[in-house]
C-alpha positions in Angstrom: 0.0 0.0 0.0 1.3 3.4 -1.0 1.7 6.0 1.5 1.3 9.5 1.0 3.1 12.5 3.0 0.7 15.5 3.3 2.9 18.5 2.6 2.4 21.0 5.6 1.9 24.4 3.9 3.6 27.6 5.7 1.2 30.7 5.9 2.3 32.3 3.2 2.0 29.6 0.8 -1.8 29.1 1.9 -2.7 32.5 1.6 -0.9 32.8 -1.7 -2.5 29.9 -2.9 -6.6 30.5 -1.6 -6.3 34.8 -1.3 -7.2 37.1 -3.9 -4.8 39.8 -4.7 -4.2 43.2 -6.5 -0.7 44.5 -7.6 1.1 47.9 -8.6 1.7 47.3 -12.4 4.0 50.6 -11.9 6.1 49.0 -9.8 5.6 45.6 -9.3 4.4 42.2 -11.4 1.5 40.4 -10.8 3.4 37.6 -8.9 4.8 39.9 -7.1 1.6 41.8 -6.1 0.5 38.4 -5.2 3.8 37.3 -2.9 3.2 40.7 -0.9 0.1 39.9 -0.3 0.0 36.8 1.0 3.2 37.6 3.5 0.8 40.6 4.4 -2.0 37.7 5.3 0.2 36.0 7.2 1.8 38.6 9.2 -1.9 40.0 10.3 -3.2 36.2 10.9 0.0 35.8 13.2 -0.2 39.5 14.8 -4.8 38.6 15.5 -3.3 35.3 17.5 -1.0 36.5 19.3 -3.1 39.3 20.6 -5.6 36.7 21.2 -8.2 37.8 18.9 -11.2 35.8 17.7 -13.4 35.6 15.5 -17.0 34.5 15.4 -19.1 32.8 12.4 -22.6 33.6 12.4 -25.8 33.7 10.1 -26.4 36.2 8.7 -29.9 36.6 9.2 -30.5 40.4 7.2 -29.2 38.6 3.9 -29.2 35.8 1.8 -28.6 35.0 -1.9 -31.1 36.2 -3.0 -29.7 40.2 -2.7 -27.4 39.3 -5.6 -28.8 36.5 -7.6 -31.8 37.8 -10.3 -35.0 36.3 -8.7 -36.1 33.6 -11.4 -32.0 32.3 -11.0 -31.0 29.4 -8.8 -30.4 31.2 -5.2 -32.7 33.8 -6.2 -35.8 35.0 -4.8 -37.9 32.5 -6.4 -35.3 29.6 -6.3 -34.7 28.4 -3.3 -31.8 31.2 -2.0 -29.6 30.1 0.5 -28.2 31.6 3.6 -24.9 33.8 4.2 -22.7 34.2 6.9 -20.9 37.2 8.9 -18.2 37.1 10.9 -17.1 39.7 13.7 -13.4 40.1 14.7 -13.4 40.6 18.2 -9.9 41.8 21.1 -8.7 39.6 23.6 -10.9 41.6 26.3 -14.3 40.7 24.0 -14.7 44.3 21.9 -16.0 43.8 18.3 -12.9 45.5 16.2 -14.0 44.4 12.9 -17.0 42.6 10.9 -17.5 41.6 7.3 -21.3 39.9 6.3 -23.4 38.4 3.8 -20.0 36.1 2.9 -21.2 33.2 0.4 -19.8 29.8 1.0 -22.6 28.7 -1.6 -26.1 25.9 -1.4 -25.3 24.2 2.0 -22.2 25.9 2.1 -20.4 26.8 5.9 -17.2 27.9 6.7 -16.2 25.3 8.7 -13.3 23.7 6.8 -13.3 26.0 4.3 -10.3 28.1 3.2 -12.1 30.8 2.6 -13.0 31.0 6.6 -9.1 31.4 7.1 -8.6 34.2 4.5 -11.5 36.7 5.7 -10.4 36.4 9.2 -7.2 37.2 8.0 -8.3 40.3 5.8 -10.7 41.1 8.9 -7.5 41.1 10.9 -5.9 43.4 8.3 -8.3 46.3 9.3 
């Protein structure tokens, strides 16, 4: 039986891998845009933990689908539109410092195990 050896990923090559990015075409290439980025992900994930920050995964019960998707679409009004999520950044001592909702993890979709989850609480910690 063949073994295989799961490759642990540093922070910077998750981020780089699942996080969108933007870049400076006056002074930098797209893969560089996208390096800087991804270090900057994982310097503000590390910075949120050790200030022991949290974050929290809710509902989001003022929105759904159905605010983006035309209404006779699949998630639209008249098809079965599915529910979002929010997330609130919140200090050590409990104080909300940040929040981002209506996030679409898609049909039946949650953040739990998702890479997504990882990179808003890492842009939420950015703010």
């Amino acid at each position: 039986m063949k073994t295989e050896t799961a490759t642990k990923q540093t922070p910077e090559q998750f981020f780089y891998e699942h996080a969108g990015y933007s870049y400076d075409p006056l002074t930098e290439t797209p893969e560089q845009g996208k390096e800087r980025g991804a270090k900057r992900l994982a310097q503000a994930e590390r910075d949120s933990r050790e200030a022991g920050e949290s974050y929290e995964w809710q509902i989001d019960t003022d929105s759904s689908s159905a605010d983006w998707i035309e209404e006779n679409e699949d998630g639209g009004k008249n098809q079965e539109p599915w529910e979002v999520w929010g997330c609130i950044r919140r200090s050590a001592e409990g104080e909300v410092l940040a929040s981002l909702w209506s996030i679409d993890f898609g049909r039946d979709g949650q953040p739990w195990d998702n890479p997504y989850r990882r990179v808003v609480e890492a842009e939420l910690a950015l703010e």
